[in-house]
C-alpha positions in Angstrom: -25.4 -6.8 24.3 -28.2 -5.6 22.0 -30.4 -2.7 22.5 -33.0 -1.4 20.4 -32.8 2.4 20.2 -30.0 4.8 21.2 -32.4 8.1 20.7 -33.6 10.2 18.0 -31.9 11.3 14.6 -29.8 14.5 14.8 -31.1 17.3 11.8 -28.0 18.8 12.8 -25.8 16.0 11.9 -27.3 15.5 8.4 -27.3 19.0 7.5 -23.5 19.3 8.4 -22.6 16.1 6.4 -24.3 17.2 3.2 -22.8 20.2 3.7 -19.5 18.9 3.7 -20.0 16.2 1.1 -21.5 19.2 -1.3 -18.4 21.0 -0.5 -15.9 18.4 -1.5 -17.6 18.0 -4.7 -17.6 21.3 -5.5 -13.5 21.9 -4.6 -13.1 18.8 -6.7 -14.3 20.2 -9.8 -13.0 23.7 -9.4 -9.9 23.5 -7.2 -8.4 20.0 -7.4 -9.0 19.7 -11.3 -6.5 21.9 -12.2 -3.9 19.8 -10.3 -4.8 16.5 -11.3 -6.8 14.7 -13.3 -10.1 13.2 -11.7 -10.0 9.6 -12.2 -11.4 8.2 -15.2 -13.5 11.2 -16.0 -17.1 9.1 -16.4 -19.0 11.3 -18.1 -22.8 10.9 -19.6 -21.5 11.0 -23.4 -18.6 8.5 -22.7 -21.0 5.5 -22.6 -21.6 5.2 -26.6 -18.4 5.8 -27.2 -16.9 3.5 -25.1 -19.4 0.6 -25.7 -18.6 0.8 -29.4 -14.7 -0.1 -28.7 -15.5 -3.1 -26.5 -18.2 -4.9 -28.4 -19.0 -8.4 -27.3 -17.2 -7.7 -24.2 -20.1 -7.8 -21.9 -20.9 -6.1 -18.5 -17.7 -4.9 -17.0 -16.9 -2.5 -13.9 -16.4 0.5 -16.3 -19.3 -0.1 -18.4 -21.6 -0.6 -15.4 -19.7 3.0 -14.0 -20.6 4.8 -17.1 -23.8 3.3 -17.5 -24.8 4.8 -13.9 -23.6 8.4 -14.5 -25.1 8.2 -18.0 -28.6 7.6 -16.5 -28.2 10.1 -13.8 -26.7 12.4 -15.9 -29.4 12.8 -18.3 -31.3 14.3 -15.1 -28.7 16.3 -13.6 -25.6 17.5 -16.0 -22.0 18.1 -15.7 -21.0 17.8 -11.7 -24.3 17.9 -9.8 -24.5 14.0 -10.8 -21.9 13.2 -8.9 -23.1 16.2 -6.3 -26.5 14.1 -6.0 -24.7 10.5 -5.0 -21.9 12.4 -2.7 -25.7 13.9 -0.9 -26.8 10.0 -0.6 -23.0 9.3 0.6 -24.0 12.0 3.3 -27.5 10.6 4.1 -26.3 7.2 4.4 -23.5 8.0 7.2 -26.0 10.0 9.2 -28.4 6.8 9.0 -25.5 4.7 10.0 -24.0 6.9 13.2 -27.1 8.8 13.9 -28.2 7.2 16.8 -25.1 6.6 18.0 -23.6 10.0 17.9 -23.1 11.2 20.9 -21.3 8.1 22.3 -18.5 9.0 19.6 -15.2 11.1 20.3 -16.4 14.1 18.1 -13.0 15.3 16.7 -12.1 11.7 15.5 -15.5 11.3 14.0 -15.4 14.3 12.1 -11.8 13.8 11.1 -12.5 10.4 9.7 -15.4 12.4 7.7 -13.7 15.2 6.7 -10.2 13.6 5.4 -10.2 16.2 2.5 -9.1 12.9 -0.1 -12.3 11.1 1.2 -14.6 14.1 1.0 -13.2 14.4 -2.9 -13.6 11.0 -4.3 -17.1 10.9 -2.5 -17.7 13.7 -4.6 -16.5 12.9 -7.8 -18.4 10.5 -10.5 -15.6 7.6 -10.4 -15.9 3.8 -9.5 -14.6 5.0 -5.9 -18.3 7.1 -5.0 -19.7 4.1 -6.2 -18.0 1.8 -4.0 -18.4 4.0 -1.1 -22.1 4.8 -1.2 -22.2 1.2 -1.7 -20.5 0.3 1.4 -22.2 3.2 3.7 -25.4 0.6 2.5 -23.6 -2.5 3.9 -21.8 -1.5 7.3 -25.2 0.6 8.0 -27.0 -3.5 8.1 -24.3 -5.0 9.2 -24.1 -2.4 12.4 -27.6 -2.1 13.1 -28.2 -5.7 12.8 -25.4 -7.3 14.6 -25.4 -4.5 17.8 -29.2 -2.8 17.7 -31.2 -5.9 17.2 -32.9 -5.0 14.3 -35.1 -7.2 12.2 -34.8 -8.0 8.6 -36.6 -6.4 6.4 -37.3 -5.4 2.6 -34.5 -3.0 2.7 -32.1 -6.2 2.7 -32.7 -6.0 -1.0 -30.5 -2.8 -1.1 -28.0 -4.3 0.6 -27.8 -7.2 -1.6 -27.9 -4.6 -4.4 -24.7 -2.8 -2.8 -23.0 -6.4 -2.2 -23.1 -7.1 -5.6 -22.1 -3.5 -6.8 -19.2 -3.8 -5.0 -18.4 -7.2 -6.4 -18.4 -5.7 -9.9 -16.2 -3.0 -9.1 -13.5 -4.3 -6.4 -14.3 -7.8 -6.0 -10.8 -7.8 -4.1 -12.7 -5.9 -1.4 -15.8 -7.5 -1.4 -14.5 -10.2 0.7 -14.3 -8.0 3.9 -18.2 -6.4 3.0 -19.2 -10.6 2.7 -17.3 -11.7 5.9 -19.5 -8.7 7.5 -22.8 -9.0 6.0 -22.6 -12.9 6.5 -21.8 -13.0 10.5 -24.4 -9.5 10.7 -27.0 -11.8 9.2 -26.7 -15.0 11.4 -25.3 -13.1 14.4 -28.6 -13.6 17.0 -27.2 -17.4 16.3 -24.0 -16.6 16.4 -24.7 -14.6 20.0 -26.8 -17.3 21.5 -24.2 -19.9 20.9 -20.8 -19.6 19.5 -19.8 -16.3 21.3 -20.5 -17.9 24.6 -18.0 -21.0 23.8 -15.2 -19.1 22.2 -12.4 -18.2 24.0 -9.4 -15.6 22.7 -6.9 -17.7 22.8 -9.4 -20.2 20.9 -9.9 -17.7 17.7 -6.0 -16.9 17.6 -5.9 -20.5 17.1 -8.3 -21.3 14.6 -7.5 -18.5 12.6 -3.5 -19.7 12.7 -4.5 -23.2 11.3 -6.5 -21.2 8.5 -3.7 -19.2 7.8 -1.2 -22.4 8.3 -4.0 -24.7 6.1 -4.5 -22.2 3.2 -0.5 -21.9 2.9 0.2 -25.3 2.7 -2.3 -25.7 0.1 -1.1 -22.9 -2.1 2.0 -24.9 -1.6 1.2 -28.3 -2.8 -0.9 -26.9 -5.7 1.4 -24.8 -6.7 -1.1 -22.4 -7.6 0.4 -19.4 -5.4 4.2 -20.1 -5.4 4.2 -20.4 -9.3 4.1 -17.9 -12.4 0.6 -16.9 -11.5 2.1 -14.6 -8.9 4.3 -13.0 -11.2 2.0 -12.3 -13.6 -0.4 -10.8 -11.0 2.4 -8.7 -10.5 3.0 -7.7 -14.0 -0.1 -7.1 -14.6 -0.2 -4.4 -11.8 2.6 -2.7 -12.8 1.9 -2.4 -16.4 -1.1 -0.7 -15.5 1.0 1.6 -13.8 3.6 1.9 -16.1 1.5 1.9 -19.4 1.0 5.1 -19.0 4.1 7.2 -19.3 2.1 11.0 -18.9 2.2 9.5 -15.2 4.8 11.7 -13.5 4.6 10.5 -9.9 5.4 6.6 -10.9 7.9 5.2 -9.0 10.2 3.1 -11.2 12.6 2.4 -9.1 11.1 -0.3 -7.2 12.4 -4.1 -7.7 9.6 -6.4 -9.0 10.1 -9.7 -10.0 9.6 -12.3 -7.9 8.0 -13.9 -5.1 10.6 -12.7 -2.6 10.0 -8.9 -4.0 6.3 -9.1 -3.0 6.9 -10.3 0.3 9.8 -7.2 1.4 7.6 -4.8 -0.7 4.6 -5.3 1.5 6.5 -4.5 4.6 7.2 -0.7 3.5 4.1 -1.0 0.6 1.3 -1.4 3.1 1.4 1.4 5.5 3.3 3.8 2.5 0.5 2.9 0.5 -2.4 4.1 2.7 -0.4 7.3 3.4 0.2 7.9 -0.7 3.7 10.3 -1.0 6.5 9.9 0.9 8.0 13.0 2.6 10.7 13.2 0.1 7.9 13.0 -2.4 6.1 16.0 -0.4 9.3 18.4 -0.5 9.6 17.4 -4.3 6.9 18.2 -5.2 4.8 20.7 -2.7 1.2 20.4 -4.1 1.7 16.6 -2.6 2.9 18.2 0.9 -0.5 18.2 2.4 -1.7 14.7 1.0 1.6 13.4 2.8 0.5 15.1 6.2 -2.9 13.8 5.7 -1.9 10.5 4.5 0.1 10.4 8.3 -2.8 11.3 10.2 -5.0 8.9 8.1 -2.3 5.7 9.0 -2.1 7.3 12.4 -6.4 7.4 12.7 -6.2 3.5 11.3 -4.3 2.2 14.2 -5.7 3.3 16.8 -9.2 2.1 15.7 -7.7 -1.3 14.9 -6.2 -1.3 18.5 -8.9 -0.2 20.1 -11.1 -3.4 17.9 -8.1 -5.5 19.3 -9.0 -4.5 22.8 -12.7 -4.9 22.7 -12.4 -8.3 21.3 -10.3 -9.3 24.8 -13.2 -7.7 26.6 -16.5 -8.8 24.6 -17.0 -12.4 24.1 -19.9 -10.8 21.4 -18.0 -8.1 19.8 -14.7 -11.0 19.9 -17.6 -12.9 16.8 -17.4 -9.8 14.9 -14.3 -8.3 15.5 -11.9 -11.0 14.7 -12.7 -12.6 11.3 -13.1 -8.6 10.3 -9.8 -7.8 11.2 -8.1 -11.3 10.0 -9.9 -10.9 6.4 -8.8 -7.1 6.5 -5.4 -8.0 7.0 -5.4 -10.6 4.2 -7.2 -8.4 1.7 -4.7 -5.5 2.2 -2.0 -8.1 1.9 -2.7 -9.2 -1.6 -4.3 -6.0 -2.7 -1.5 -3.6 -1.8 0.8 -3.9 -5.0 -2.7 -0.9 -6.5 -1.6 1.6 -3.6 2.5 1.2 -4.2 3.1 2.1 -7.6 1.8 5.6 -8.0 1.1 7.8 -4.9 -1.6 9.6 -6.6 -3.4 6.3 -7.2 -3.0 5.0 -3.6 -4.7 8.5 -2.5 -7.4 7.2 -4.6 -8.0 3.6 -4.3 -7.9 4.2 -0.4 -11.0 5.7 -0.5 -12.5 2.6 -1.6 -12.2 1.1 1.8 -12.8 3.6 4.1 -16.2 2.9 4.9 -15.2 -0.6 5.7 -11.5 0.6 7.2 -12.6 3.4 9.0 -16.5 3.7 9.5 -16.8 0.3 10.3 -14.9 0.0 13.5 -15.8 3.6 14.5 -19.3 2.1 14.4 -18.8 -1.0 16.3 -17.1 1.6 19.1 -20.3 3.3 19.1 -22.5 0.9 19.8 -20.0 -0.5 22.5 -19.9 2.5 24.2 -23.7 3.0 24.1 -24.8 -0.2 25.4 -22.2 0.2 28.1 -23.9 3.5 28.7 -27.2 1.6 28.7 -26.2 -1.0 30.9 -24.4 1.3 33.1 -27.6 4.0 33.5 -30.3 0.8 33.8 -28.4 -0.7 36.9 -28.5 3.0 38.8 -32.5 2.7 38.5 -33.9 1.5 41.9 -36.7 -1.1 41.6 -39.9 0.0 42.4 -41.9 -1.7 45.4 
């Protein structure tokens, strides 16, 4: 199921990402500033500041944030800092699909890339680029070593370097990267002998007596059905609500128990990766188009899961990759969801987060499917020679 090359790089391609990636930068800063404010604003001069109200409080996600644009915005002021890493954003996809490429649908690839959201918080110094360029790193590996038999080599380093970036910043997230990383790294084990023993119905099952096993434990512990819960979700709306300059807040949703965070996730979830809800849109029209987007990006999301769910029935190797992926995806979104629910403006925002592991991911996994099928398909047409 492995091959080792697919063809050479396209010039082409790169150029057109970095294109688009120095666009989105530059609409952030002069277009979509005047709507909204960008994020937390890191800025170079920040860092002093900042590090002189939280003394003693050690290395934290922010501190780490500001300490990166500080350093590269000693080099390269104002916007082109954030410019430079939405370039490396750029250079990383076009490492990741560029051999690849032509096995992909070329509409939805450039859709995924050019989600107008995604092309803005690539582009914009905030813990999202950050977690992005970090995860271009890690589904790049993980791709490239699970499905193009490559070897290891020192550039692990950086992907241990991105791991642990991401870990910082949204550990909630780093969970799916790890799950990933971990069955990229062992899969020529994993290939030669688990895949081949490992039915469907075999990984439904184990993965329902996970589910089943980590339930009843949360049970007897109490650790999950107990106040902790609650004041997970206090603490999430707080963060919300602390801030009362935030018009698009919605207030009106019941939060207090257990019960309320299981019959928010069923409307939460898929509301929260589209961010405003129509009646938002026609309230407010500036948030019309992120509503249409936020369709087509739930839409997009789907059908790449589906089309996951359907390679894992046909690949005994891609079932090893695809199916913990999708279970861990399922339970991160679960218990992360309550950050993309409160504010729609915040769910645009935090979505970007995981859409190199949402969205690139699978389209990769596609790729190389398609490609080795291509392979397979074009080396059986060649006669033998006598």
């Amino acid at each position: 199921m492995k091959i080792s090359i697919f063809g050479s790089s396209s010039t082409g391609l790169l150029v057109r990402l970095i294109a688009a990636h120095t666009f989105g930068t530059l609409f952030a800063y002069t277009v979509y500033a005047r709507f909204t404010q960008l994020g937390d604003r890191y800025e170079s001069n920040d860092i002093a500041t900042y590090l002189e109200m939280r003394d003693g409080e050690g290395l934290t996600s922010t501190i780490f944030t500001l300490t990166v644009y500080s350093n590269v915005g000693s080099v390269l002021p104002s916007f082109l800092s954030p410019m430079l890493l939405g370039i490396f954003i750029a250079i990383f996809t076009w490492l990741a699909f560029r051999d690849v490429y032509t096995h992909l649908n070329n509409k939805l690839f450039w859709t995924c890339n050019l989600f107008p959201h995604f092309l803005i918080w690539s582009g914009t110094a905030s813990k999202e680029q950050l977690v992005i360029l970090s995860g271009m790193v890690i589904i790049n590996f993980a791709a490239k070593r699970s499905f193009a038999a490559k070897n290891l080599s020192i550039s692990l380093i950086f992907v241990l370097l991105a791991m642990l970036v991401i870990l910082l910043i949204r550990p909630n997230y780093f969970v799916i990267y790890f799950v990933i990383f971990t069955t990229a790294l062992i899969s020529p084990w994993l290939h030669r002998i688990v895949s081949r023993r490992l039915s469907v119905g075999v990984w439904v099952l184990i993965f329902c007596l996970l589910t089943i096993g980590v339930a009843t434990y949360l049970a007897l512990t109490s650790a999950f059905f107990s106040e902790d819960v609650i004041d997970f979700m206090d603490r999430v709306q707080n963060s919300f609500y602390a801030y009362s300059s935030a018009g698009s807040n919605r207030y009106d949703i019941q939060w207090e128990d257990l019960y309320d965070f299981l019959y928010n996730s069923l409307w939460g979830i898929p509301q929260g990766f589209i961010g405003p809800t129509l009646i938002e849109g026609i309230s407010k029209p500036v948030q019309f188009p992120a509503f249409l987007e936020g369709i087509l990006y739930l839409s997009i999301l789907s059908y790449l899961f589906f089309k996951l769910l359907q390679l894992s029935i046909k690949s005994r190797i891609l079932r090893l990759h695809i199916v913990p992926y999708i279970y861990v995806c399922f339970a991160i979104v679960f218990v992360s969801y309550p950050y993309l629910m409160f504010n729609p403006g915040s769910a645009l925002r935090y979505k970007q987060s995981m859409h190199p592991i949402l969205i690139f991911y699978p389209l990769l996994i596609l790729a190389y499917y398609r490609a080795n099928h291509f392979m397979k398909t074009k080396i059986k047409k060649i006669p033998d020679e006598h």
